[in-house]
VEXMARZA-513236 format. One record per residue (C-alpha): residue in three letters; x, y, z. Coordinates in pm, whole numbers, plus 32768, in hexadecimal, padded with zeros to 4 digits. Layout:
<rs>
ALAXYZ;...
</rs>
This chain:
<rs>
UNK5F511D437C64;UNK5E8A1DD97D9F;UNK5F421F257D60;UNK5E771F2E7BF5;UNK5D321FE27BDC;UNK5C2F1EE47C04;UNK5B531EB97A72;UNK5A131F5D7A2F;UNK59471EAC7928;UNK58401FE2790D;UNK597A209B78C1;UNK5A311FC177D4;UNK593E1ED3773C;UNK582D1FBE76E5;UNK571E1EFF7639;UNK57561DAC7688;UNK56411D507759;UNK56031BF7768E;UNK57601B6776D0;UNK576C1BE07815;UNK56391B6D786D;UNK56941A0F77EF;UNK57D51A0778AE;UNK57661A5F79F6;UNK563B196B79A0;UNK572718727943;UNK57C818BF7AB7;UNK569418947B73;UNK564017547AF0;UNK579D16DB7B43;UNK575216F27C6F;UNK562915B47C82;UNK577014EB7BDF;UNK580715507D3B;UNK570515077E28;UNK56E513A97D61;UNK585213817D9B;UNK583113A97F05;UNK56D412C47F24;UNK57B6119C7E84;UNK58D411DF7F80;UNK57F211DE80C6;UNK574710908009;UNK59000FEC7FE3;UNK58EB108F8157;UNK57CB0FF68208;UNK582D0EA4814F;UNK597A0E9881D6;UNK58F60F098341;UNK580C0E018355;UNK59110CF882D7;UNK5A010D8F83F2;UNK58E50D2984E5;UNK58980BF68486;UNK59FF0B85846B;UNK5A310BFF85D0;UNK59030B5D865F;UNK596C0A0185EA;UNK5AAF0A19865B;UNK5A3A0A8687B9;UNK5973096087A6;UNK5A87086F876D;UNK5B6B09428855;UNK5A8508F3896F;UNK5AAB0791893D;UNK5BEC07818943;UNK5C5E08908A2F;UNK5C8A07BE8B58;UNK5D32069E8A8A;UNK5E3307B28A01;UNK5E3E08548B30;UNK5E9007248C1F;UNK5E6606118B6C;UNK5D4D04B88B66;UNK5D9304488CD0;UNK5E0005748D7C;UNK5E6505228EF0;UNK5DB0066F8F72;UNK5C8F070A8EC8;UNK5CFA08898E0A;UNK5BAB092E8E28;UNK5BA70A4C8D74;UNK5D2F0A818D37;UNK5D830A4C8BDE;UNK5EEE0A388B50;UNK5FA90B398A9D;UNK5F8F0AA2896A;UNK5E0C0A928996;UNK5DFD0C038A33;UNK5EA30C5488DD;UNK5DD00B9287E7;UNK5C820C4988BA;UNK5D160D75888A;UNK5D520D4A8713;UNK5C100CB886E4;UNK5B7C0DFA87BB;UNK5C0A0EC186EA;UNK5BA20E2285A8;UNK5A620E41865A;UNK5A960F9F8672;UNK5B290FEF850E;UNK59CC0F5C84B4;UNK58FE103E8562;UNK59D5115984D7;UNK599011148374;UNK583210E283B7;UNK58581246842F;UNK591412B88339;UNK57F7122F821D;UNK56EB12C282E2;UNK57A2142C82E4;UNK57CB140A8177;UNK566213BD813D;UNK55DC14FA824F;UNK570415EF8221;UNK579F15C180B1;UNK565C150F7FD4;UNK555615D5803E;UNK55C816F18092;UNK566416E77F36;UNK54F816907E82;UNK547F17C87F68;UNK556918B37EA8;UNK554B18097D4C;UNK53E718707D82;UNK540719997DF6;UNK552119FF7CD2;UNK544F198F7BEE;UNK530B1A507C12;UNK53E91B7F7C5E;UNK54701B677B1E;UNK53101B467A97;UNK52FF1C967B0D;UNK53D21CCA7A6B;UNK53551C79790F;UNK522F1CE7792C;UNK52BB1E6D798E;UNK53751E33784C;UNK52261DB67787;UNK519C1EEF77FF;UNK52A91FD0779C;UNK52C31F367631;UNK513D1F707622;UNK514620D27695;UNK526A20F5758A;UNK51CF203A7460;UNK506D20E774CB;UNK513E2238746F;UNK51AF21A67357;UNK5056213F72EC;UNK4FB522997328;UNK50EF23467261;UNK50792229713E;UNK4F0522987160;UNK4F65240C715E;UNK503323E87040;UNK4EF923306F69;UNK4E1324426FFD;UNK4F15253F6F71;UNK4F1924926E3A;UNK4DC324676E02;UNK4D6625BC6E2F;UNK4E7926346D53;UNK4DCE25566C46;UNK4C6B260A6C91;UNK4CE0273A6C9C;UNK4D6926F46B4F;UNK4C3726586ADE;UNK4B9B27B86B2F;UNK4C6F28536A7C;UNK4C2C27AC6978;UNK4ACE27F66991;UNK4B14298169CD;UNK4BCA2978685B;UNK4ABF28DE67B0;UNK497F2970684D;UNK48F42AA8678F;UNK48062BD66800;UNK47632BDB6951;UNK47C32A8A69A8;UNK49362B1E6995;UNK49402BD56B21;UNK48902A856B92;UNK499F29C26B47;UNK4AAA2AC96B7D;UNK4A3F2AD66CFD;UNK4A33296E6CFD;UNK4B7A297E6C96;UNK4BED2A946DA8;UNK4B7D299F6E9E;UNK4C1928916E1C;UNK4D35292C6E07;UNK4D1B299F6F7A;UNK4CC7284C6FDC;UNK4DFF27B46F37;UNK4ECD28B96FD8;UNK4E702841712A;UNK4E7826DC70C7;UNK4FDA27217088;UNK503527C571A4;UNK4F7C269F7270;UNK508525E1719E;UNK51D426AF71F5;UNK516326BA7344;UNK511F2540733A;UNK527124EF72C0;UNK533D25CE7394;UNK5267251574CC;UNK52C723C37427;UNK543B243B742C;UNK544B24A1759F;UNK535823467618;UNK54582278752F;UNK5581231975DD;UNK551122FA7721;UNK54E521A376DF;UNK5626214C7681;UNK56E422167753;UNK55F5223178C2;UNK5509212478BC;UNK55CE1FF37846;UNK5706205D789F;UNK5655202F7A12;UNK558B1ED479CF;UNK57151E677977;UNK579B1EEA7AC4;UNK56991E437B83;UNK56AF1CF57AD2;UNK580D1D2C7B0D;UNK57ED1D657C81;UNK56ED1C247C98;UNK58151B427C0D;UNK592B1BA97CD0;UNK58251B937DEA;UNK57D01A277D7B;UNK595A19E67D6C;UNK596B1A7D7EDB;UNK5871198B7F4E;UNK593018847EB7;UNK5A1918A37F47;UNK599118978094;UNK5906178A8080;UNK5A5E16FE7FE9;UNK5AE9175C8115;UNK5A0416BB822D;UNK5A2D15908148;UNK5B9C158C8179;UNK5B8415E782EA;UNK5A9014C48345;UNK5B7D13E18289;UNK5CBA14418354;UNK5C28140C8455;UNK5B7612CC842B;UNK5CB1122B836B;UNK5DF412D2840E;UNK5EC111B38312;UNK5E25126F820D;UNK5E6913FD8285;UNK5F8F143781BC;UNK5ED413E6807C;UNK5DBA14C680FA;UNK5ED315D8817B;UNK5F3D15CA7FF9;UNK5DC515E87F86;UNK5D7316EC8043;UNK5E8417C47FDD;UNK5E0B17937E76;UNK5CDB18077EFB;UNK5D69190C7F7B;UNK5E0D19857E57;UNK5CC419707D74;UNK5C6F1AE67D89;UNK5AE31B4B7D40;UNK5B9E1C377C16;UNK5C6E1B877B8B;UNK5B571AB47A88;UNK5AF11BE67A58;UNK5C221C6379AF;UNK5C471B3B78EF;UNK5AF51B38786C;UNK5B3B1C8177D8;UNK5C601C3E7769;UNK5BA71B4D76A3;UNK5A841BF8763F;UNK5B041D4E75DD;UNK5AEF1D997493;UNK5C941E0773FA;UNK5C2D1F307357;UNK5B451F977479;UNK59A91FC0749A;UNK592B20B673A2;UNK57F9217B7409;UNK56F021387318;UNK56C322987225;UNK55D023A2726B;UNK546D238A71AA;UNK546C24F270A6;UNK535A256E6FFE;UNK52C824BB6E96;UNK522A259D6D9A;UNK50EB252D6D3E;UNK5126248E6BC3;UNK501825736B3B;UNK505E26A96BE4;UNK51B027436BEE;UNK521C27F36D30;UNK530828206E5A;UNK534727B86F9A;UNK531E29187013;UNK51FC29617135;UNK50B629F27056;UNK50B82B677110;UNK4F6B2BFA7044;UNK4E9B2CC270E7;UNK4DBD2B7F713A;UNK4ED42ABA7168;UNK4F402B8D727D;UNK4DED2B977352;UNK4DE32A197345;UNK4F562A1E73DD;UNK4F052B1F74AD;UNK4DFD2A5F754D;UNK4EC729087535;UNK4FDC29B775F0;UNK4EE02A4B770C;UNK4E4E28C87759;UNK4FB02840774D;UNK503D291D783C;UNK4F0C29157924;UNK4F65279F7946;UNK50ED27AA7945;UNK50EE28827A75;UNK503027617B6D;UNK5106264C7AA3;UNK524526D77ADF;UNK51D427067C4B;UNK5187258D7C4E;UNK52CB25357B76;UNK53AB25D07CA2;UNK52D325237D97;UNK530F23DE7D4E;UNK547723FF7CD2;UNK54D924607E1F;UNK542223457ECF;UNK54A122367DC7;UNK561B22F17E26;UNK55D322A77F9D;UNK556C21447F6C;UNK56BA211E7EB0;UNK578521A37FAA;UNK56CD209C80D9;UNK57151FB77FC1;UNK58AD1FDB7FCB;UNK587C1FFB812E;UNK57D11ECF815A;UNK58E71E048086;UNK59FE1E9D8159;UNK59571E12827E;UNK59251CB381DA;UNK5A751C9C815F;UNK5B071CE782A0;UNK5A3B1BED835F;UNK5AD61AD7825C;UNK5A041AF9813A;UNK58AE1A9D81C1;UNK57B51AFE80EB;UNK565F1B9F8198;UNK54D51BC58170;UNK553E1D2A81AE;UNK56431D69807F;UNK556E1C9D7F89;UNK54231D7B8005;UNK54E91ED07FC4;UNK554E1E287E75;UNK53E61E057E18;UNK53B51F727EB2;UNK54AE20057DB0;UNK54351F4F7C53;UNK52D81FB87CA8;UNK534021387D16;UNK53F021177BA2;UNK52CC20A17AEE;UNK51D6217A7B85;UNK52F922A17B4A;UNK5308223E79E2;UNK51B322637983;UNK517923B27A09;UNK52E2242A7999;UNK524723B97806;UNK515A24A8782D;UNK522B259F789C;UNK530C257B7772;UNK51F0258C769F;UNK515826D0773E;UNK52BA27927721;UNK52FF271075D2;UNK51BD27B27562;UNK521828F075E0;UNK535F29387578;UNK530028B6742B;UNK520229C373F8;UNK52D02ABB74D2;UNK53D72A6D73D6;UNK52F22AD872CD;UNK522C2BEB733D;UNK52C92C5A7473;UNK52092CDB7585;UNK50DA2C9F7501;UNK50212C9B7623;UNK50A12DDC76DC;UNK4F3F2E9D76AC;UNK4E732D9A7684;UNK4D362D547720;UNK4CAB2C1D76EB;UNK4B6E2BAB7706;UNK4AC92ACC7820;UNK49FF29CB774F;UNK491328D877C2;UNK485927CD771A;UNK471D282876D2;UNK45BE278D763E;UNK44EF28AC75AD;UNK4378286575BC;UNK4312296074B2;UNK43AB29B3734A;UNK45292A63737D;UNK46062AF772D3;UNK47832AD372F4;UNK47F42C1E731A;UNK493A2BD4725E;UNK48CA2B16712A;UNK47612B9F7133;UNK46E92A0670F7;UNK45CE296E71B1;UNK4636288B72F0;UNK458427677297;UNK4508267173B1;UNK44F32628752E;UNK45FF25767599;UNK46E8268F760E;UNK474E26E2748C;UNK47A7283A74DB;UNK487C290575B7;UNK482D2A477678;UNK49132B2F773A;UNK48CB2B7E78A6;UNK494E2CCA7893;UNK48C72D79775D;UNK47CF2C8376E7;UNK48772C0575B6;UNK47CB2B0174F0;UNK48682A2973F2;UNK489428BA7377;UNK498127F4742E;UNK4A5427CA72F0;UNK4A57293072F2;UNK4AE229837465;UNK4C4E295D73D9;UNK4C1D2A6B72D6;UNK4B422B5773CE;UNK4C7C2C877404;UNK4CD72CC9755C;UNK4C392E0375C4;UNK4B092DBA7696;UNK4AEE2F047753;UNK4AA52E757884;UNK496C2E26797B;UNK48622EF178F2;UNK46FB2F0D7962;UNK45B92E8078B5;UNK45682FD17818;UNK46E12FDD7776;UNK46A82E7E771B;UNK45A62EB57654;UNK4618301A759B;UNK477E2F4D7552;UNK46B52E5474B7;UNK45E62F2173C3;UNK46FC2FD07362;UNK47BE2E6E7305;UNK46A12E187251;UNK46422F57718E;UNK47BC2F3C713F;UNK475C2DE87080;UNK46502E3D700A;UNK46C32E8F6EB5;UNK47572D856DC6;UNK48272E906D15;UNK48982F306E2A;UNK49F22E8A6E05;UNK4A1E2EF46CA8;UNK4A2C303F6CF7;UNK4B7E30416D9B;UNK4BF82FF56C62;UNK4C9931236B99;UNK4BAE31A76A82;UNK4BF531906902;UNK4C5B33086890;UNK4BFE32E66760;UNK4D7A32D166BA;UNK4E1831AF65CA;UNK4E523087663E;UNK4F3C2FCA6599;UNK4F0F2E4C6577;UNK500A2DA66648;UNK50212C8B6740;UNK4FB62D4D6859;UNK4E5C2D7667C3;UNK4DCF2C4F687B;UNK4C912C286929;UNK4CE72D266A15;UNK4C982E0D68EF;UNK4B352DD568DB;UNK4ACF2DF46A4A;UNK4BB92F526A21;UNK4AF12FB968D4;UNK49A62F3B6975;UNK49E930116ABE;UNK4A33312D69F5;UNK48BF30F46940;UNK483B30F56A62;UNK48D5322B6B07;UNK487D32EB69B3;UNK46FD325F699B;UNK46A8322C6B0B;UNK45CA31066AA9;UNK460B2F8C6A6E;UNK455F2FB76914;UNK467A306668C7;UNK47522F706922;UNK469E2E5F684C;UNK468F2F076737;UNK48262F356755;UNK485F2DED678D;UNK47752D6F6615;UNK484C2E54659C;UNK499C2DEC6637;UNK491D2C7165B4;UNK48D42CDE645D;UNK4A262D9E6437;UNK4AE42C4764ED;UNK4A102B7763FA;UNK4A762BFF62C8;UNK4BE92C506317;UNK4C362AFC6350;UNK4C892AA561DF;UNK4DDC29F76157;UNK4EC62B2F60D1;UNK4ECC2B635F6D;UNK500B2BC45F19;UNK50A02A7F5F75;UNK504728F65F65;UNK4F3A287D6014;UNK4FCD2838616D;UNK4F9226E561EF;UNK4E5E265B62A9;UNK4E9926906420;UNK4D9D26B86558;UNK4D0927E06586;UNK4D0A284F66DF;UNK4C8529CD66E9;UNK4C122ACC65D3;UNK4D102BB76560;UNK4D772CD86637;UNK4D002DC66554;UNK4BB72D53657C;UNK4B6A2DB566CF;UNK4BAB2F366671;UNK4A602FE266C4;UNK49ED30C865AC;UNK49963223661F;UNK481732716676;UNK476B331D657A;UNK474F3473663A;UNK48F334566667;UNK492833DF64F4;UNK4A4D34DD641C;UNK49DB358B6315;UNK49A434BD61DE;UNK4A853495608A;UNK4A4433C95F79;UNK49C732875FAC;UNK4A47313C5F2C;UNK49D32FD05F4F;UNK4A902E9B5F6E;UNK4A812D965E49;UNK4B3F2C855F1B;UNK4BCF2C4C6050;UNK4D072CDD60A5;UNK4E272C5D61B8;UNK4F292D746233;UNK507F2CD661C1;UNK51802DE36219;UNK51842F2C62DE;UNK507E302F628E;UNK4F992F396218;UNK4E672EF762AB;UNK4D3B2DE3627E;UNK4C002DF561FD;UNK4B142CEC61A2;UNK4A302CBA6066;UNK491D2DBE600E;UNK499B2ED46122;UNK4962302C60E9;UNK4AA830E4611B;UNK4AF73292610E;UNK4C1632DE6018;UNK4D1B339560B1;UNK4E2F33BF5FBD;UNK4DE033475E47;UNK4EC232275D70;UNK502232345D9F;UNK50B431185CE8;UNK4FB730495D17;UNK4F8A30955E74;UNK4E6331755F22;UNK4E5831E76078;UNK4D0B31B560F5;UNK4C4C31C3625D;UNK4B7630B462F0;UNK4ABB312E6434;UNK4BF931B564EA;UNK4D1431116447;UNK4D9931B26312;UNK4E8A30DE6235;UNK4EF4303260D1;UNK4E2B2F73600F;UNK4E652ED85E8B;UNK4DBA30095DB6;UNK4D462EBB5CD5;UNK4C772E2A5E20;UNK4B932F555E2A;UNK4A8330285D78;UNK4A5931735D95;UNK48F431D05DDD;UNK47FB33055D7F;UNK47B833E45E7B;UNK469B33785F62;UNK461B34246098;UNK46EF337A61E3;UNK466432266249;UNK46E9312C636E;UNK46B130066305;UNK46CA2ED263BD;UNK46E62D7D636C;UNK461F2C7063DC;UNK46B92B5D64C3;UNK465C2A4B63CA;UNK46F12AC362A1;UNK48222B3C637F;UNK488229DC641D;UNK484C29746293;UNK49402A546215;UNK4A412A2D6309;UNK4A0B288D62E2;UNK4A4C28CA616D;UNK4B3A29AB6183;UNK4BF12883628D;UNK4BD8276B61CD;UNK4C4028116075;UNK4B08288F5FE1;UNK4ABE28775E74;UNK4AF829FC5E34;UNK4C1D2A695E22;UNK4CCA2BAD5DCF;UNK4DAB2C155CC2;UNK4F2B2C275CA7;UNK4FA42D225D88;UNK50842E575CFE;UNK51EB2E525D59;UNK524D2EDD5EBE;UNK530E30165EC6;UNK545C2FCE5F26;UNK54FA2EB75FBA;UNK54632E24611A;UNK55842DF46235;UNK558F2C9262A9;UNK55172C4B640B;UNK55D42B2764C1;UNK552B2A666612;UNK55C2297066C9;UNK55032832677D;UNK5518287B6917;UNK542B27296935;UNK545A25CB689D;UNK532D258367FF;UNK52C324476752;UNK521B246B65F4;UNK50B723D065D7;UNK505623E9649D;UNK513223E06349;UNK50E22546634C;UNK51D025A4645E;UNK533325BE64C0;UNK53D0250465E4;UNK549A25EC6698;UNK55C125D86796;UNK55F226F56873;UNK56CE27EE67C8;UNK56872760665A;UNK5678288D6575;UNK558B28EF6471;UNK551C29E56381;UNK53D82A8B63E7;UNK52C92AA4629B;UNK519A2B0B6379;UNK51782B6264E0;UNK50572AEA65AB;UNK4EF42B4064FB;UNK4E502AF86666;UNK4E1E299E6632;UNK4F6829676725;UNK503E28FD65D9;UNK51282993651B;UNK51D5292463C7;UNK535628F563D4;UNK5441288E62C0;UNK5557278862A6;UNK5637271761BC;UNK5550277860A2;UNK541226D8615A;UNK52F627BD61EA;UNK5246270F62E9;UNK518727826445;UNK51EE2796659E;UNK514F27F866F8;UNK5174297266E0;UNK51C3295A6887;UNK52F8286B683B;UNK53CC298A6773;UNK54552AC967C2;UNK54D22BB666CF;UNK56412BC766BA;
</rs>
């Protein structure tokens, strides 16, 4: 067996701290059972020495008396003196040596007491609050672990929870009308951004947890296991020691008994510090071997439906930019510091094995020196351990968003922020917000002399141009300012509304109206312009909002957003085509099929081609489609008029027109020719809420009756049954 390699729990019992921890407890303690084995014997010991001597002073008492009467007899002819017989010169030499055997075991239970006891209760003490050490390295590491853990939970919830408000704003972007509209749309934006970094926070957060939770199980305990093992077979080694004197001091105190001791002492011999070891794991291993526990992956938020993909937006990207510039700043000195200690913890284990050679050579005797160097090596490990978790952590957060992005921080310059407390109203120069209060709520860079929030350093883009005087300081920062200075100015990156059809279609969402408001804007030059677009915009969403006539009423579902077609600027009066004849609705009308279009109750609409079938093609603002000929009146000519309805009577109409309003139009004339069916398919599962909806498994087919109006539904059919569905959940076949 000494040819075999010796075992390595850190190797083969991986996490198993607890049981090993117990064991080599379990071994430590044995060893008071030891020491109160030995305290008994020197008590048998120091009773039968001080028997010996009293039975050897009485019978040198009586010996005296009778010496000379043994010796030469009563009435002796010539005095002995001193001479004794042979017979008497034997019996004092037995009892001598009695007298002697005495003394020997009184010896022999005073050796056990000073060499094997104590010494013994020394190393049970000094075993035990090594292994102490022990557990509390091990407390440490589990904390630092489940701390991880903890932070990946919290980062999850924050994920989650700002998933939920930014759907909540959403929410509130659909249903908010006229100027309050771009409000809540750049609350929204920000959201939006803010989630995106709150995910990323998240990624990064789990990737970190992977790397701490695999450095725990495969660095950190893996070493508390080795050195728990090494404190053992170092207890064992000690044991044996003092086994040893033990056996020595009784061969020679009781040569009668040194072929029993010869026999113990090989058994002694023979118990190798290893070989518990290998039983205990033979014992203790699990058959179908340790599993590492599986790596954490990313959740989607139950309200918001995404990927485990890195966010790589334009925002996204400064905020990684700038995570990736503080990370690296800080792996640089850590992985200095990791290298640094690994090499001292790898000299302290090499004086460790040669220390043991030494002690094993000189007969197993344990030292002050080998158990100080063990000491040396589990703290060089811990103090290794923690700075090697933040190393982890650092490179983890690189290559994820190197991964990602690439070199995303090749030509970056990133700016030197400091914490700063502004005494007079600021500005942030990024989100053009007041930086509110004293208490170092803002940031400033040292460079450039960019001011911002401290929730807004992360999103500030790396390209500070460097250390710039006071007289570039301040030009920089009027021009960031001016640049702010306009709420609109945002909306005029967006492309312009040439004036062409729009059909009504799914992409028609509130992206439209900022693009048809810009486009006002552009065209006017004034905001007046713009809010006279957007009542307009509102009256035309208002009334196209009504149930289509030409089949049953659909059923009653939330409504999320106003119909795309409503947010289809009309053109100004000074841009407006040339007039035709004029018609006006008599009900509201819902486009059911293509070429159709929408237009609500009492709208003035320019014929473009007259009846055809029952049919005429007519133009509302921009957007020139079918209508029933029976849902409108044709109108005398009247000099050219924009009229505009009033919010009031808008929201009204489209309410009405929502809930089923009492008017409603008449039959509609037959369609001309047959309409192709359109199939989608489910690529969601989606749980019906109401009785009003279908459930859906992914791939589920159905039958599509009406694609999505812009309130984010769309009616499907099944089996007969028309019912509604999230219009995000399908995809046309």
């Amino acid at each position: 067996m000494a040819d075999e390699a010796p075992p390595n729990f850190g190797a083969e019992l991986k996490d198993a701290f607890k049981p090993v921890n117990n064991w080599v407890s379990n071994g430590i303690a044995w060893i008071a059972d030891v020491e109160e084995f030995y305290r008994e014997r020197s008590i048998i010991e120091k009773e039968y020495s001080s028997k010996l001597a009293l039975l050897a002073k009485r019978f040198f008492e009586k010996k005296s008396k009778k010496t000379a009467s043994l010796s030469v007899g009563d009435t002796p002819l010539m005095t002995p003196g001193s001479l004794e017989s042979a017979s008497m010169t034997t019996w004092n030499s037995l009892i001598t040596t009695t007298e002697i055997v005495s003394q020997e075991h009184d010896k022999l239970a005073t050796d056990m007491i000073t060499k094997c006891a104590d010494t013994l209760k020394v190393l049970n003490t000094r075993y035990e609050a090594f292994r102490i050490q022990h557990e509390k390295f091990e407390k440490r590491l589990l904390t630092d672990r489940d701390a991880q853990y903890s932070e990946l939970r919290k980062t999850k919830a924050a994920y989650d929870a700002t998933c939920k408000e930014l759907e909540g704003k959403r929410v509130k972007v659909e249903k908010s009308f006229d100027h309050g509209r771009p409000k809540a749309q750049k609350s929204y934006d920000a959201q939006m951004a803010e989630m995106h970094n709150v995910k990323n926070t998240y990624l990064i957060t789990l990737n970190v947890t992977n790397a701490i939770k695999e450095k725990y199980y495969h660095t950190d305990v893996p070493d508390v296991l080795s050195s728990l093992q090494d404190l053992n077979e170092t207890r064992v080694q000690a044991m044996n020691t003092v086994w040893k004197l033990s056996c020595n001091m009784e061969s020679t105190a009781l040569i009668r008994c040194s072929d029993h001791m010869k026999k113990l002492h090989a058994e002694i011999e023979r118990n190798l510090p290893h070989l518990d070891s290998l039983m205990f794991i033979a014992h203790n291993q699990p058959q179908d071997g340790w599993r590492e526990p599986p790596d954490f992956y990313f959740e989607p938020s139950p309200i918001w439906h995404d990927t485990d993909e890195i966010v790589v937006d334009e925002a996204a990207r400064v905020w990684l930019q700038n995570k990736i510039a503080k990370s690296q700043t800080n792996l640089i000195s850590y992985r200095t510091e990791v290298e640094k200690r690994r090499k001292d913890v790898e000299s302290m284990q090499a004086k460790r094995e040669k220390n043991r050679g030494s002690s094993e050579s000189q007969g197993g005797r344990t030292t002050a020196e080998e158990m100080e160097t063990l000491r040396n090596v589990l703290n060089g490990q811990e103090e290794l351990a923690a700075v090697n978790s933040k190393r982890v952590a650092l490179e983890t957060e690189v290559d994820t968003v190197r991964q990602a992005c690439g070199d995303i921080d090749k030509n970056a310059h990133s700016h030197k922020f400091k914490s700063t407390s502004f005494k007079i109203p600021t500005s942030c120069d990024l989100c053009h917000e007041k930086i509110w209060g004293l208490s170092a709520k803002g940031m400033t860079c040292k460079d450039c002399g960019f001011n911002c929030h401290a929730k807004c350093e992360m999103r500030v883009a790396a390209n500070c141009p460097g250390p710039l005087d006071k007289t570039a300081k301040k030009a920089l920062k009027d021009v960031r300012q001016n640049r702010g200075s306009v709420s609109i100015d945002k909306l005029s990156e967006l492309p312009a509304s040439n004036g062409s059809s729009v059909g009504v279609n799914r992409s028609n969402t509130v992206t439209s109206v900022s693009t048809n408001s810009t486009a006002m804007v552009e065209r006017s030059g004034t905001v007046k312009s713009m809010a006279t677009t957007s009542t307009a915009t509102t009256s035309t969403a208002a009334t196209s909002a009504a149930p289509s006539a030409s089949s049953s009423k659909p059923p009653a579902r939330r409504v999320l957003a106003p119909p795309p077609a409503a947010y289809i600027a009309e053109l100004p009066a000074d841009e407006a085509v040339p007039d035709g004849p004029k018609a006006k609705m008599l009900y509201s009308y819902t486009a059911g099929g293509d070429g159709e279009i929408s237009v609500g109750e009492g709208k003035e609409v320019i014929i473009v081609q007259p009846d055809d079938g029952g049919w005429t093609k007519v133009r509302n603002g921009t957007v020139t489609g079918l209508v029933p000929t029976t849902y409108i009146e044709t109108l005398a000519p009247s000099p050219p008029a924009r009229a505009v309805s009033s919010p009031t009577s808008t929201i009204d109409s489209r309410r009405e027109s929502i809930i089923g309003g009492k008017k409603k139009g008449p039959a509609v004339a037959p369609k001309r020719g047959a309409k192709k069916l359109v199939h989608v398919h489910a690529i969601y599962d989606y749980k019906a809420r109401t009785e009003d909806e279908f459930d859906m498994a992914e791939g589920d087919k159905f039958v599509l009756i009406a694609e999505d109006d812009g309130s984010g539904w769309a009616e499907v059919e099944r089996n007969g049954v028309k019912k509604m569905v999230p219009a995000n959940y399908v995809e046309k076949v």
